[in-house]
Structure formats: structure tokens, C-alpha cells
N, C-alpha and C positions, 0 to 999 in steps of 0.2 A: 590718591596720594599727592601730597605737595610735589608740584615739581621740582625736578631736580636741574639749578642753575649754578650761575657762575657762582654766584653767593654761599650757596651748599657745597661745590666743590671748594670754596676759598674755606669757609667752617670747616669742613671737612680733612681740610690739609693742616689748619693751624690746631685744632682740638686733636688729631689723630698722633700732630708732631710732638704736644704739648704730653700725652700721657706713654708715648715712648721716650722723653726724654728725662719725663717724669720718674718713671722706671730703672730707666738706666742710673740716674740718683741716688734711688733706693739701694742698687745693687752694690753703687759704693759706700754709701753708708753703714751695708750689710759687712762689705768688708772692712769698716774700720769697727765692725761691733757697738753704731748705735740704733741699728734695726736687730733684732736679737729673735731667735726662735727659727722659725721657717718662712722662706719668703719665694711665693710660688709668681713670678712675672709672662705679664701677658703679652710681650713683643711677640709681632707677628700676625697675629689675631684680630686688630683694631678695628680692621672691616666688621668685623662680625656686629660690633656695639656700634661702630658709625653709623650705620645701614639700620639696626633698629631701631634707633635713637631717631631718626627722622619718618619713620614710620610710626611711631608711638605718640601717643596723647600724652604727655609727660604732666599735665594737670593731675590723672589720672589713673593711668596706668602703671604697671607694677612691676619691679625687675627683684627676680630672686636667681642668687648661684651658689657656686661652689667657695674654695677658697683662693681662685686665681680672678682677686674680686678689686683690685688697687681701684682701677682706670674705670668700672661702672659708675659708681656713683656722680666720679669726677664729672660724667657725661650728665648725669643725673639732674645736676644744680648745686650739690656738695662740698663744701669750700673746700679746694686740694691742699690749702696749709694745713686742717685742721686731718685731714687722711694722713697726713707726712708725718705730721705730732703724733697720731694715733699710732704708729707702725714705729716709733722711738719712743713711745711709753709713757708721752706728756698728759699731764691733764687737761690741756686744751684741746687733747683729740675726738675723735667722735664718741667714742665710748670710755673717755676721762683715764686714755690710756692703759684699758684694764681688757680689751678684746684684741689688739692687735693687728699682726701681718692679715690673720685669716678671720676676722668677724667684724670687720667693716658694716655701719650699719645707720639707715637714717630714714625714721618713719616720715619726718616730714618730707623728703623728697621721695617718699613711696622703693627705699630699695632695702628690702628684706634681708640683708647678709647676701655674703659670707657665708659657708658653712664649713666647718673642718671633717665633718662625717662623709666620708664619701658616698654621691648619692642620697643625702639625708635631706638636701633641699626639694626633693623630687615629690614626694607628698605632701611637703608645706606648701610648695607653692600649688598643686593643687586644690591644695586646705585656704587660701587667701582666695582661690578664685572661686570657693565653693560661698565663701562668706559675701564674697560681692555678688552672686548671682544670688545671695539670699536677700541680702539689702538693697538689692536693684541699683545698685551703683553705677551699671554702665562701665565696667573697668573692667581690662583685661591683664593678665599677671604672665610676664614673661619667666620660664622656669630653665636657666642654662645649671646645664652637666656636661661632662667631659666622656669619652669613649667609654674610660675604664668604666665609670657609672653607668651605663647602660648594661653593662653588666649586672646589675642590684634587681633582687628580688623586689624590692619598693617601687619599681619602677613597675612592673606590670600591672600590681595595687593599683596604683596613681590611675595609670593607662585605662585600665578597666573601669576604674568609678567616673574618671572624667568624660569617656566616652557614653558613659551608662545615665551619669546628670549631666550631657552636655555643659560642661565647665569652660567658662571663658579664659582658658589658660593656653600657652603657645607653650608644648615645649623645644626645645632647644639642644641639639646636642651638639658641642664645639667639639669636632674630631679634627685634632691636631695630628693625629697617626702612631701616639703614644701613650699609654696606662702606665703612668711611670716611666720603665722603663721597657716594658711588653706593647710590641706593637698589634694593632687592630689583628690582626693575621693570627695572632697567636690566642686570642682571648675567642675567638666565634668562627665558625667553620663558612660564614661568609663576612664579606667587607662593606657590604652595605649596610651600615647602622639601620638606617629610617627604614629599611623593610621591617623592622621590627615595631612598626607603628600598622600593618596589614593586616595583623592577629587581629586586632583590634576595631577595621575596619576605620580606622583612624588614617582623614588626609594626611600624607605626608610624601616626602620627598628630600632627595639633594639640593643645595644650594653649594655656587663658586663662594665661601667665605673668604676670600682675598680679594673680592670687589663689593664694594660699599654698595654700588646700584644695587647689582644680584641680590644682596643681602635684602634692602629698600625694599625689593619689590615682594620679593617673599614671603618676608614679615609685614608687609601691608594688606595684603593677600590673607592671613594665616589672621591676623587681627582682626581686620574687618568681619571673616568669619564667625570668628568668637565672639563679636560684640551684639551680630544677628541674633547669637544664641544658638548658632549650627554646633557651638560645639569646636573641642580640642583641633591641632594641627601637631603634627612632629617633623620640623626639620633637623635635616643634617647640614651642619658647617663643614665641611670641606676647606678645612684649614691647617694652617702652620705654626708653632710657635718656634724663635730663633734661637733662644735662651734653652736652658734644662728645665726639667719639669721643675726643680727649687732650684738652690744657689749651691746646693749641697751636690747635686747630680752631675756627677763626670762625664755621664752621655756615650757612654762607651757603646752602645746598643746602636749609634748612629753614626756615620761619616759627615767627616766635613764636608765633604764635596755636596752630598744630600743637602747640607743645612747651605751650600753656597747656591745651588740649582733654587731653593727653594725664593731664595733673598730675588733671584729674578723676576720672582712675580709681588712683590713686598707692595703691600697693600699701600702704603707710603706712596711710596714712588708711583704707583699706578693715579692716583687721583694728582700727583704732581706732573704726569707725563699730559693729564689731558690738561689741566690748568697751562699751560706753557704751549701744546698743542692750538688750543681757542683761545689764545693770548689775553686770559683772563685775567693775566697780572704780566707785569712786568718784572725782571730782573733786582730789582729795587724793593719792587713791593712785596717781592718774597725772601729775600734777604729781611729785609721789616719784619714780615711775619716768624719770622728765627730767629731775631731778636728779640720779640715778646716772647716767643715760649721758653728762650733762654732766662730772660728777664722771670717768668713768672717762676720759674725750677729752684731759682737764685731763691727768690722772697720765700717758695715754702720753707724751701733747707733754713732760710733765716729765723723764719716763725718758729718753727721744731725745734730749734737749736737752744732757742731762748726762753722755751717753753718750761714751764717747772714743771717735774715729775709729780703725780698724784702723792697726796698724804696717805700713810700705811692705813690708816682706817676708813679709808673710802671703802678699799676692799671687803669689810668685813660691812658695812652700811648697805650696800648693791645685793649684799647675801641674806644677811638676817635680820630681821625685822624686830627682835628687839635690843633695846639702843647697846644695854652693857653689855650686851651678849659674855656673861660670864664663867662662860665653858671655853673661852677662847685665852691665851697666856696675853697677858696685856703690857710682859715687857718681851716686844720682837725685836 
């Protein structure tokens, strides 16, 4: 694995601050109604993507999840104006503002969705790593899902054939402690997620998801394997998020106090505590680095803003294949 230096810890703090601020954007946007629908934010979490993201071939390899999917791609290579336009329903967005908060999506930087099925990325992205071990790609497909999906029938599917064609795929499951609004407790009569990777004879284990290293070394670990061709890994993230499961969710299921206990360990702050520890930067040069992520938060909202909405007949062009499709009322 690339060592992990000042340089990775300075990335690490400015990318990490950049898609929590990013978010928190979103969220006002959501409230003044020009992000629309549902919007599931991933504050909290960011360990989880920083830590694979520097274990990953990003040439290469492959990231597919759910639909708490803003801040991947971002990681990815994905220009974040055009994620901000996609999620306000511009046609400058990734998907010509026709997919959304939840189907974020970009073949060229290798990230699969998005998915609004819960659980439904769970045998795609098995299905991505079955096609690269078919094409000798050398590529391994990261597949994140959240607690509640571990719950899904599709999951054992997946489990079974990847361990049975040793598949170069890591799955992933980001336990934040919530299925909605059912906590882990209430959905399986134990709390360890990743023992449900032992049926299967399938490595797997805990990860601390609120430290980027832990994270790093796990998924370097679980990677490298897959690329041998040993075949699947199932980690569990052992994470938080600070926000509701949407924008919609009152959280009534949770106390404050829980979500204040939890901010002490803020994945943020943790890679800011040792930057300042090994005097990696100076008080200046991190004031600097918050003013580029402010700076860059400022230019998406500008891009989005200014963005024109997609023309009514895109929609119907992305569907049907042919041009007048005259089954459709052509004054909307």
C-alpha cells in the first residue's frame, strides 16, 4: 500500500472537508426546493471513501453503492459542479439531470451508481466483477451497502456465486447503526454484520470506519486479494452518520446526545488532530485549505445555478428509441 504521509493526511483533510461542506450545501439547497425529491447525505462517513480511495487502483478499479452516493464519485475524478447540477436537475449534470439525488453515475471514472433499490447494487456489482475476471482486466469492483441491505435475499446470491467463481469484488457494508430508522439491534438477532460473510467461508471482518488508516489498510488487504484471484472479502464499516437517514427523517429513533458522543470521534477532526499533532501544516496553511473548499462549494452552487434545465424531450430520447415515438401526447 502507498504510504501514508503528510501529503495523504493534508488530501485527506482538504477532500474529506470539501465533500462535508459540499453536503452541507446540498442540504440548503434541499431547503430552499432546488434539490427536489430525496436526498440521503453522507456526513459522518467520509473515513469510509477516504481510506478506500487510497487503497484503490482508481485507473482501474470500480466503485458501485447505494443511494447515499453524493461524495463517491467526487473522490473518484468526477467534476463536483457537474454532481451539484445533476442533484438541481440541470442538463449539465451527469446524467443531463434526468437521474438525480440517488443515480449519480460515471463510466468514465469507473463508478457504477447510485442505486435507489435497496440492496440492488449487491449483484451488480458482483455482475461487474464477474465480467472483469472474464476479460482479464485485472480490476476489482468495490460493492458498498448499508446495514439495512444486509438484510436482502440478493445478498446471499451475490455471496454464494462470488465466493463459488472467486470474483474480484470487496464487498462493503457501511453500518452506521441505522436501517432507516431500525437500528442494527432490531433487524438480526446478532450485531455483527460481517459474520454473515462465515456462511460463506468468505474473509471478512470489522473495520474502525471513522479512521481513514483502518479503513486503508483493510481495503488494501481485501483488494490485493481479489486481484490474486483468492477471491471475495466482506467488510464491515463501523460507522456514523450525523445527519438523518434523508432530509425528510426527524430521527426521533435517536438522541442528541448519541449523535453529540458520536461528533467526538468525527472522522474530520481525527486526521485534523494528527495534522496539527506532526505539525504538518501550520495554522495558516489550514485556514488556506478552508478557504479552497469554501471557495470550490461557492463555484459548484454557481455552475448549478446557472445551469439550464434539460429540454422536455431529452426524456423521451434516453427511453425510446424511436425518434417520434408517437404513442407519447406531444403537447406537455
Amino acid at each position: 500500500m502507498k504510504e501514508i504521509n503528510k501529503e495523504v493526511y493534508l488530501n485527506w483533510y482538504e477532500e474529506m472537508l470539501f465533500w462535508r461542506k459540499f453536503e452541507d450545501k446540498l442540504a440548503s439547497l434541499y431547503i430552499q426546493q432546488k434539490v427536489r425529491g430525496f436526498l440521503h447525505l453522507y456526513n459522518g462517513q467520509e473515513a469510509v471513501l477516504a481510506g478506500a480511495l487510497h487503497a484503490m487502483d482508481k485507473s482501474k478499479d470500480k466503485m458501485i453503492t447505494a443511494y447515499r452516493n453524493h461524495v463517491q464519485p467526487i473522490g473518484l475524478g468526477v467534476d463536483p459542479r457537474r454532481i451539484m447540477a445533476e442533484l438541481m436537475g440541470k442538463a449539465t449534470g451527469t446524467s443531463q439531470g434526468l437521474g438525480g439525488s440517488m443515480h449519480i453515475f460515471s463510466k468514465e471514472h469507473n463508478f457504477y451508481g447510485g442505486h435507489g433499490i435497496v440492496g440492488g447494487q449487491i449483484p451488480l456489482g458482483a455482475g461487474i466483477a464477474f465480467a472483469d475476471k472474464y476479460f482479464n482486466r485485472d480490476a476489482v469492483t468495490m460493492t458498498y451497502f448499508g446495514d439495512g441491505a444486509a438484510r436482502q435475499g440478493s445478498l446471499h446470491e451475490a455471496f454464494n456465486l462470488a465466493m463459488l467463481w472467486k470474483l474480484p469484488v470487496v464487498f462493503i457494508v457501511e453500518n452506521n447503526g441505522y436501517a432507516m430508522g431500525t437500528s442494527v439491534e432490531r433487524t438480526a438477532n446478532h450485531t455483527d454484520v460481517w459474520k454473515l460473510g462465515l456462511g460463506y467461508e468468505m474473509p471478512c471482518g470489522p473495520v474502525d470506519g471513522m479512521n481513514p488508516v483502518k479503513v486503508a489498510e483493510a481495503m488494501y488487504e481485501a483488494i490485493e486479494r481479489a486481484r490474486r484471484g483468492d477471491g471475495p472479502t466482506f467488510l464491515e464499516m463501523k460507522t456514523y452518520r450525523y445527519r438523518g437517514h434523508s432530509m425528510s427523517d426527524a430521527q426521533h429513533y435517536r438522541t442528541k446526545e448519541e449523535v453529540e458522543e458520536y461528533k467526538k470521534i468525527d472522522p474530520i477532526t481525527q486526521v485534523l488532530d494528527v495534522i496539527k499533532d506532526n505539525k504538518y501544516a501550520t495554522d495558516a496553511e489550514i485556514e488556506a485549505i478552508d478557504k479552497r473548499v469554501k471557495d470550490r462549494v461557492v463555484e459548484c452552487e454557481k455552475f448549478a445555478n446557472e445551469s439550464p434545465f434539460p429540454e422536455t424531450n431529452v426524456m423521451f430520447d434516453v427511453v425510446y428509441e424511436q425518434e417520434d415515438y408517437p404513442f407519447i401526447p406531444h403537447k406537455l
